[in-house]
C-alpha positions as CSV (number, residue, x, y, z in Angstrom):
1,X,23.4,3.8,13.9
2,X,24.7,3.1,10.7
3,X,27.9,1.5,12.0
4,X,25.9,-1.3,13.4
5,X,26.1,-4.5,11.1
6,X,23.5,-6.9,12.5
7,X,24.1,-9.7,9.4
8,X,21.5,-12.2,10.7
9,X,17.7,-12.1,11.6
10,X,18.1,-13.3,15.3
11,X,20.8,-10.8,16.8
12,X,18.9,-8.1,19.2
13,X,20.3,-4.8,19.0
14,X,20.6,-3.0,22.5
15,X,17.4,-1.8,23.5
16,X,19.0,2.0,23.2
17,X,19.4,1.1,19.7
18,X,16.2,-1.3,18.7
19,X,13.7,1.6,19.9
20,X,14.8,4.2,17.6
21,X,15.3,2.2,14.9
22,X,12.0,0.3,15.1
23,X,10.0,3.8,15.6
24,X,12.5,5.1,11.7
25,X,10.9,1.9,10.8
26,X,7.0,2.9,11.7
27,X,8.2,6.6,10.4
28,X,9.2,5.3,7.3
29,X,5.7,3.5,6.0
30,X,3.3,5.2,8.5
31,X,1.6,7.5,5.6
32,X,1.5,5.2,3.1
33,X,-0.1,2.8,5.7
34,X,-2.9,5.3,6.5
35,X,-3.3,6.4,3.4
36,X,-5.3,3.7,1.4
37,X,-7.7,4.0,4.7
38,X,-8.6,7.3,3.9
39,X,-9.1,7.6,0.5
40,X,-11.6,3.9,0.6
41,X,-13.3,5.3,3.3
42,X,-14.1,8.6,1.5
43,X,-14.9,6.9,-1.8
44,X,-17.8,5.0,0.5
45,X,-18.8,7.9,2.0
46,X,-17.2,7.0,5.4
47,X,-16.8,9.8,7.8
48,X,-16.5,11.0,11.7
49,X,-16.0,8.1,13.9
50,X,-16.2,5.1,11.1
51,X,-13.4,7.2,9.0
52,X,-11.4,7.3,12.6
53,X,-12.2,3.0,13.2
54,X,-10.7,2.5,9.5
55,X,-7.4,4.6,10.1
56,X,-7.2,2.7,13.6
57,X,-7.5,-0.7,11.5
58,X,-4.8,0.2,9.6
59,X,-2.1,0.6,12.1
60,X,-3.4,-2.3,14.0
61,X,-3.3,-4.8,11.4
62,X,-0.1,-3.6,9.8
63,X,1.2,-4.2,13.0
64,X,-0.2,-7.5,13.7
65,X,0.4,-8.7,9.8
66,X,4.4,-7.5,10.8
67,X,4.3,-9.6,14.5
68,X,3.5,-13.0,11.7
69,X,6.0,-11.9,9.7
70,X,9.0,-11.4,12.0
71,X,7.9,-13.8,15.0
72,X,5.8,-16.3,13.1
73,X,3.0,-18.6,13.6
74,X,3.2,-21.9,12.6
75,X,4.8,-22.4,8.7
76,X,3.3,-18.9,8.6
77,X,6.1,-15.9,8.8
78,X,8.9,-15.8,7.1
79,X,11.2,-14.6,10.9
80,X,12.8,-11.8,8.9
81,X,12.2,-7.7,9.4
82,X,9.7,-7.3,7.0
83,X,7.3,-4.9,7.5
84,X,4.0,-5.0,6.0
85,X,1.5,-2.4,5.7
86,X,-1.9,-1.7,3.9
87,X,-1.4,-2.3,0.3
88,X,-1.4,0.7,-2.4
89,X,-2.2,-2.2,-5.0
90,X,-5.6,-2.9,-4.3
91,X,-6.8,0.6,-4.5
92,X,-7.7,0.9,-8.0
93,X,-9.4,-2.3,-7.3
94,X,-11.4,-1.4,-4.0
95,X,-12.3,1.9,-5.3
96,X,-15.0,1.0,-7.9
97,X,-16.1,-2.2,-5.6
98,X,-16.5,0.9,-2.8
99,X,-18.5,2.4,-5.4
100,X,-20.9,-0.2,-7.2
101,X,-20.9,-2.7,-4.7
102,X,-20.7,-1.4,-1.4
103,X,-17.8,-1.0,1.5
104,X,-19.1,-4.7,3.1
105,X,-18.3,-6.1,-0.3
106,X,-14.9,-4.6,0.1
107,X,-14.1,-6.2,3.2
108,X,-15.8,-9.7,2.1
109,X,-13.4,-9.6,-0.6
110,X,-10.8,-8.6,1.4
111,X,-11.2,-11.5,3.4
112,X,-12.1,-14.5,0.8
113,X,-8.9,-12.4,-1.4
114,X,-6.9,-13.1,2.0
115,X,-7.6,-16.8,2.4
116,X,-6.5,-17.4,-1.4
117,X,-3.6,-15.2,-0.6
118,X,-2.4,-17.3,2.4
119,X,-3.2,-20.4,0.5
120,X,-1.0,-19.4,-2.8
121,X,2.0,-19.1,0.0
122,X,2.0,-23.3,-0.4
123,X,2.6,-22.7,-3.8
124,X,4.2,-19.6,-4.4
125,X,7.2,-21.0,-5.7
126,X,5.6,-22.8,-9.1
127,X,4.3,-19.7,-10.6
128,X,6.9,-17.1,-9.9
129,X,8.1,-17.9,-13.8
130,X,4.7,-16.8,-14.8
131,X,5.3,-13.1,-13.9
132,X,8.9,-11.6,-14.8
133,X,10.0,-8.0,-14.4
134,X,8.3,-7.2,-17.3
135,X,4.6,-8.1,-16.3
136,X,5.0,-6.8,-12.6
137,X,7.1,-3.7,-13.8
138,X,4.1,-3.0,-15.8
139,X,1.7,-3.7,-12.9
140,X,3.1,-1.5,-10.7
141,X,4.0,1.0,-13.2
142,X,-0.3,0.9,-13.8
143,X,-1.0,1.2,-10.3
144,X,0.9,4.3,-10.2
145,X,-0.4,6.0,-12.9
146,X,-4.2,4.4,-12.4
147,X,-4.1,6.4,-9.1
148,X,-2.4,9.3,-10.1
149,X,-5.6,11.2,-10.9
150,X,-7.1,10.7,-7.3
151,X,-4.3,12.7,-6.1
152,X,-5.0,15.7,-8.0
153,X,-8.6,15.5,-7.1
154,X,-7.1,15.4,-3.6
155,X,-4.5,18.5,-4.3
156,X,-8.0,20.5,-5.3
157,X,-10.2,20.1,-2.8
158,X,-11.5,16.4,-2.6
159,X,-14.4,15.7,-5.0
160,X,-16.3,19.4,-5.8
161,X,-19.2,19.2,-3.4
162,X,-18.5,22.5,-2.1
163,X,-18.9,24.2,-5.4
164,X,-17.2,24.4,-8.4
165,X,-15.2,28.0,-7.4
166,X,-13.5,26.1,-4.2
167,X,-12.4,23.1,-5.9
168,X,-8.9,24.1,-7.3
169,X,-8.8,27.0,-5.9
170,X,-5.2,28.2,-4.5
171,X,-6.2,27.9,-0.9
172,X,-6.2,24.2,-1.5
173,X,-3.1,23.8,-4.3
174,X,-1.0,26.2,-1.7
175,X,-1.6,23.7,1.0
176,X,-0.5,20.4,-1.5
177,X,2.6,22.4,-2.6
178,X,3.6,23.1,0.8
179,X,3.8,19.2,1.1
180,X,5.2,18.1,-1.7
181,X,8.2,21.5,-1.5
182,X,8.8,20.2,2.2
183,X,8.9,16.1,0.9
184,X,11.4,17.7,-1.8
185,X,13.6,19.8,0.2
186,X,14.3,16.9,3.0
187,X,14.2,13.9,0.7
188,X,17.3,15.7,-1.2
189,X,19.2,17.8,1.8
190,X,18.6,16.2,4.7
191,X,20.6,12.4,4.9
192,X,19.8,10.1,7.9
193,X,16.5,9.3,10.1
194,X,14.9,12.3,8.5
195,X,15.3,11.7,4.6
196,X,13.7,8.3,5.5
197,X,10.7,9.6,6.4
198,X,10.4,13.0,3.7
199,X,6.8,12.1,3.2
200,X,5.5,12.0,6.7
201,X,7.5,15.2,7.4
202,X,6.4,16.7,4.5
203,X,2.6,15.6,5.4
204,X,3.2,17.3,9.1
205,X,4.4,20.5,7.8
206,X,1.4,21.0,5.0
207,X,-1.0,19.7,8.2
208,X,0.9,22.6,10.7
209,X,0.4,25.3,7.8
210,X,-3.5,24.3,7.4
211,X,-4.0,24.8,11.2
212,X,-2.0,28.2,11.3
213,X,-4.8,29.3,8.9
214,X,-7.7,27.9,11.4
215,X,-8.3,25.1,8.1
216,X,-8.8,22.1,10.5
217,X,-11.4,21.2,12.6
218,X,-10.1,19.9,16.0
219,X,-13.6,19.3,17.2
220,X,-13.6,15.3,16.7
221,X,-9.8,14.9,18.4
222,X,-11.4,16.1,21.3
223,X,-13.9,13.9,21.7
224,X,-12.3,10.2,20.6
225,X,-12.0,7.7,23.0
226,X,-8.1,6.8,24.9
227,X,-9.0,3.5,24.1
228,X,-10.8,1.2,21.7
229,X,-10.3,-2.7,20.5
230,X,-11.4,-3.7,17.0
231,X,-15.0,-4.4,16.4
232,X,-15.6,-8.1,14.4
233,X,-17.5,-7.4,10.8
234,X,-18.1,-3.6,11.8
235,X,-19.1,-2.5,8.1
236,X,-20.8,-5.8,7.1
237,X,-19.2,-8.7,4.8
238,X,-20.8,-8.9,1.6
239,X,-19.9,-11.4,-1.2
240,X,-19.1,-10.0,-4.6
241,X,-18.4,-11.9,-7.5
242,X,-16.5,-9.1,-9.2
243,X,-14.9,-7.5,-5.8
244,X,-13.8,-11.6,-5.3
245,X,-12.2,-12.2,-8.5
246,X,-10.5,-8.6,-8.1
247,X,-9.4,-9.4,-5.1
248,X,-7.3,-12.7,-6.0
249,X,-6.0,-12.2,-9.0
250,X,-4.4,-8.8,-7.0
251,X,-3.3,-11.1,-4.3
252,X,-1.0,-13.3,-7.2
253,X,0.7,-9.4,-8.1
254,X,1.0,-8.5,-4.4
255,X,2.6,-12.0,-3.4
256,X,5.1,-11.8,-6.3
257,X,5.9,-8.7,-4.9
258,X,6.7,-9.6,-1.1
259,X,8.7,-12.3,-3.2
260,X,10.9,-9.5,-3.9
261,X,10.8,-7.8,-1.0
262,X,11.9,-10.6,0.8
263,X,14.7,-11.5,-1.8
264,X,16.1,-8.1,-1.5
265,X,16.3,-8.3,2.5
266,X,18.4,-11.4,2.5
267,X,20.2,-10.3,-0.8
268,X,20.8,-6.9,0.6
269,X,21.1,-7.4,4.3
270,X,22.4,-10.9,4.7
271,X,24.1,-11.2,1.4
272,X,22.2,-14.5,0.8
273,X,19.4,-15.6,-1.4
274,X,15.5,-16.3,0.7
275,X,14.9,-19.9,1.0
276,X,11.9,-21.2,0.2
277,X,10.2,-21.9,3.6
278,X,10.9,-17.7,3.7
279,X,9.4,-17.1,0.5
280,X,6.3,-19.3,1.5
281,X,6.1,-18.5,5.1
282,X,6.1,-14.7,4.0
283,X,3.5,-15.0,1.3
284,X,1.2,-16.8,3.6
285,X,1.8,-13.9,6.5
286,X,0.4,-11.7,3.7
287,X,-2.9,-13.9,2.9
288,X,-3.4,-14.3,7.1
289,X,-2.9,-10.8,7.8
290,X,-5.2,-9.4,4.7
291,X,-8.0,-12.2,6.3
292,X,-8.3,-11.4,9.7
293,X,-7.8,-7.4,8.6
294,X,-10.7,-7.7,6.8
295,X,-13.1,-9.2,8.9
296,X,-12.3,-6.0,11.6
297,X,-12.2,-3.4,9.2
298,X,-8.6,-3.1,7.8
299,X,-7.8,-3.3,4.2
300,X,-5.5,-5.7,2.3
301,X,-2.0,-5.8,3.6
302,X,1.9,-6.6,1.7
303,X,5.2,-6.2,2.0
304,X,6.4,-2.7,2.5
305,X,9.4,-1.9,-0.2
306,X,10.5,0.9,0.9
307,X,11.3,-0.7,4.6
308,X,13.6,-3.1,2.5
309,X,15.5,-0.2,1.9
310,X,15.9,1.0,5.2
311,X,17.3,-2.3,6.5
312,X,19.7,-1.9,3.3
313,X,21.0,1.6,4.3
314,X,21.2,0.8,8.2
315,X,22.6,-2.5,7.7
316,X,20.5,-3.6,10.8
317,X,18.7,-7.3,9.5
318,X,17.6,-7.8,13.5
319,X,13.5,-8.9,13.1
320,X,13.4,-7.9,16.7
321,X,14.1,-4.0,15.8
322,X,10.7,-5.1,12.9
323,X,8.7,-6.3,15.8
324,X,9.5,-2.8,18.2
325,X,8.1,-0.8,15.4
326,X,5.0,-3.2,14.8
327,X,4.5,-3.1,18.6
328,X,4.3,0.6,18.3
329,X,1.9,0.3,15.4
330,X,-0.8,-1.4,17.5
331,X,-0.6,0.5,20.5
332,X,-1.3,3.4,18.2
333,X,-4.3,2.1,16.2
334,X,-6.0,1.1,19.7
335,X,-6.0,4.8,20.8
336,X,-8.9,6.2,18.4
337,X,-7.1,10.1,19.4
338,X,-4.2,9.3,16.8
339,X,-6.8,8.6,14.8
340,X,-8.4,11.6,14.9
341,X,-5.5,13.5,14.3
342,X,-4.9,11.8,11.2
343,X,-8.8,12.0,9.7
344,X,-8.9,15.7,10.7
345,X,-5.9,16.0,8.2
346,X,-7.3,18.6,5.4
347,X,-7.4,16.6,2.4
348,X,-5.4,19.2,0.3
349,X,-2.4,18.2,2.5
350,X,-3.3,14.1,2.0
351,X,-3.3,15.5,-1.8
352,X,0.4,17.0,-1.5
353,X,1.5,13.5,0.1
354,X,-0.2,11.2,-2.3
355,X,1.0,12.4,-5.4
356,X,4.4,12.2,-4.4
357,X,3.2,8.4,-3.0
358,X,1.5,7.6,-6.1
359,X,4.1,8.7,-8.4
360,X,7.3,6.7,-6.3
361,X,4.6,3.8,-7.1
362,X,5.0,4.5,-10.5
363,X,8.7,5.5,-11.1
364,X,8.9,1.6,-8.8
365,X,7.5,0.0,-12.4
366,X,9.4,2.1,-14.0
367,X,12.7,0.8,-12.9
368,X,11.2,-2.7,-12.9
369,X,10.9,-2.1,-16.2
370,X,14.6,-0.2,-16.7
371,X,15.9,-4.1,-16.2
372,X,13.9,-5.6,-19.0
373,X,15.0,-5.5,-22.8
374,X,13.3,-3.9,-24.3
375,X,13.0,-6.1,-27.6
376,X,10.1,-5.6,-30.1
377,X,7.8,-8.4,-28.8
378,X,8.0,-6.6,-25.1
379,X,7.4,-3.1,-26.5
380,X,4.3,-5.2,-28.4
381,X,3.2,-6.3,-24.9
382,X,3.6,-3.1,-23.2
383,X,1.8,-1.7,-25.6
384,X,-0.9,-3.4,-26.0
385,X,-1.3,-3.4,-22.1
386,X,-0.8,-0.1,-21.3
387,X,-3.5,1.4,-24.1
388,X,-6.2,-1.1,-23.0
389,X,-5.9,-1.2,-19.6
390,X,-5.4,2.8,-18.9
391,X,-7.8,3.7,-22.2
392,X,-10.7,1.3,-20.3
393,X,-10.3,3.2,-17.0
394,X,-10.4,6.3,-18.8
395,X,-14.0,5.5,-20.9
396,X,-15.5,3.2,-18.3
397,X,-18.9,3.8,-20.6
398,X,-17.5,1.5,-23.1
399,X,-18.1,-1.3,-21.7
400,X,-21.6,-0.3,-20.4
401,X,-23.2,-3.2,-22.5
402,X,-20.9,-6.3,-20.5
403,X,-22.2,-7.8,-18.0
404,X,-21.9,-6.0,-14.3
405,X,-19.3,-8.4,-12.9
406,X,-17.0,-8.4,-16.1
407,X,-17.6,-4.8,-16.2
408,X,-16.4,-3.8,-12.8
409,X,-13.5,-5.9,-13.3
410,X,-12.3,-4.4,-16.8
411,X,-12.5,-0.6,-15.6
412,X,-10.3,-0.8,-13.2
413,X,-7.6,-0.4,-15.8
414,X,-5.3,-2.7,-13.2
415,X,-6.9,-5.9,-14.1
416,X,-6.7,-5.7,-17.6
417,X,-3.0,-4.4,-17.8
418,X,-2.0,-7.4,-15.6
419,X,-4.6,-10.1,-17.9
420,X,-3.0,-9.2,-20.9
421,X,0.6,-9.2,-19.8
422,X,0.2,-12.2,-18.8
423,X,-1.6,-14.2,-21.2
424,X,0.8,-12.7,-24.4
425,X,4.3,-13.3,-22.5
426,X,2.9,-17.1,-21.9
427,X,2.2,-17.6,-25.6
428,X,4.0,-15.5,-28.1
429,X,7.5,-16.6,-28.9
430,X,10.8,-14.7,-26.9
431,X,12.8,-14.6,-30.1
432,X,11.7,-11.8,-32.1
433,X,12.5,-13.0,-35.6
């Protein structure tokens, strides 16, 4: 497949050819799509059929967010094979709004966030200056390490409600290391359709290992509908004021982002630079999509990054082979069986995959980061960033005496990393002397 060199988004690969490659492109994103499903619908306490709906609504709406991307509607789509999936960004956000606020106030966010998304598409080209490598290196680098933690927590157990002496224990760690050694071992000797997709491989064989050891309960597959549509305002819309204000000033990091993502698709498949009706008709598919997700039940959705990569190393820049694979998405999120499967998952396994997942987000800021100069008035503002930010999520109780929305908004640790990046590389001066 690789000696295919489809330069231009309209060409159609034959359909012999398109198939597979649209289904390396589910294979590619499919856990990190699920994933942010199943760790908000845990934090809220989510489980049995409503855990299922929220893994369907992933696949669904990452599918539907890829059609507006690839085929358009209206100025909104950029018609390039981009494929978007539920966004790893908003989780450090969405897990203390799950918490405080309630899961409606997640999805009321998620939808108001969407609409300001869609609407910073129209302008998305005016305050690109306003966040270089160096504040959305650091972003990313945050979100990373901000979510590092919950995969550990994962690794051992989930949160300790079945006793202190099974969280941790090796019953759990040996199922996370099986994971992350099988992610390893493919990811670095195996090349091809297979490397591209070391995480969901890796995820299969820790889930396989768990069952061999009767440490999954089939009992739920078994009785999930063939076939369910999604369900308008299922968990409730609430309106936040904190969850709100989270939720846009996340959606300016996540568009700069698909700006990227879309640059390095032309860049790296066309060997061109995006023009700017792509750059806003892709940052508006991300608002649309993230709306109507939220008002069935599906979280936030963005570019996927490491997709961009795929269509670097196959050469294939066909949207058509984008749309297959997004076709495939939503036929899987209306069967609630797959998603069954997928919540049955032992959440030691999901542990094993996520830290590998959280920590590519981080080493992703990290070479963000590699490209800046590293001068003494960025090392100030990296600095300065990183200590607040991570030291507030750390000791949430210092800021007990703010108010509740100002509260929420500084312990994330996300928000405050990207406030204060921003604000000092606006206003202190570039030349160091």
């Amino acid at each position: 497949m690789t000696d295919i060199n489809y330069s231009t988004a309209d060409v159609t690969p034959p359909i012999t050819k398109s198939v597979p490659l649209g289904i390396q492109h589910v294979l590619a994103m499919f856990a990190s799509n699920v994933t942010p499903a199943i760790i908000i619908a845990s934090v809220a306490g989510l489980a049995g059929a409503d855990k299922v709906y929220m893994i369907q609504m992933a696949m669904v709406f990452a599918g539907i967010a890829t059609l507006l991307q690839t085929i358009g509607f209206g100025p909104v789509g950029a018609r390039l094979p981009i494929m978007q999936g539920t966004s790893f960004a908003f989780v450090p956000i969405m897990i203390p709004i799950a918490k405080t606020a309630g899961i409606g106030a997640v999805f009321g966010a998620t939808v108001i966030g969407g609409i300001f998304h869609l609407l910073l598409g129209t302008v998305i080209g005016r305050i690109r200056n306003l966040l270089p490598p160096l504040v959305t290196g650091l972003v990313i680098l945050t979100i990373g390490l901000a979510l590092i933690p919950v995969g550990i927590k994962y690794a051992a157990g989930g949160v300790p409600l079945m006793g202190k002496e099974a969280f941790g224990s090796f019953q759990h760690w040996g199922l996370a290391l099986v994971v992350i050694i099988v992610t390893l071992a493919i990811k670095f000797y195996v090349r091809g359709f297979a490397s591209t997709a070391a995480v969901l491989l890796g995820l299969i064989a820790g889930y396989i290992v768990a069952a061999v050891f009767g440490m999954v309960d089939f009992g739920r597959v078994a009785g999930a509908a063939w076939f369910a549509l999604p369900q308008p305002l299922k968990f409730g819309f609430d309106v936040n004021a904190a969850a709100v204000i989270g939720m846009c000033l996340m959606a300016i990091v996540s568009a700069i982002e698909t700006v990227g993502d879309i640059s390095g698709i032309t860049k790296g498949g066309a060997g061109r630079e995006a023009t700017d009706r792509e750059i806003s008709g892709g940052t508006m598919a991300d608002g649309l999509g993230t709306a109507v997700a939220g008002l069935f039940g599906g979280l936030p959705n963005t570019s996927f990054s490491q997709n961009v990569g795929l269509i670097a190393m196959t050469g294939v820049m066909s949207r058509h082979v984008v749309t297959i694979g997004a076709v495939f998405l939503v036929i899987a999120g209306v069967i609630p069986k797959v998603g069954a499967v997928i919540a049955a998952m032992p959440i030691a396994v999901l542990g094993g995959g996520v830290i590998m997942m959280f920590g590519m987000v981080a080493s992703a800021g990290l070479n963000m980061l590699a490209d800046v100069q590293m001068t003494r008035r960025n090392m100030m503002i990296l600095a300065l960033s990183l200590s607040l930010g991570l030291g507030l999520q750390s000791v949430p109780g210092a800021l007990q005496h703010l108010p509740e929305t100002l509260e929420m908004l500084l312990k994330t640790g996300l928000l405050p990393v990207a406030i204060i990046a921003i604000v000092l590389n606006a206003i202190t001066p570039e030349n160091d002397s």
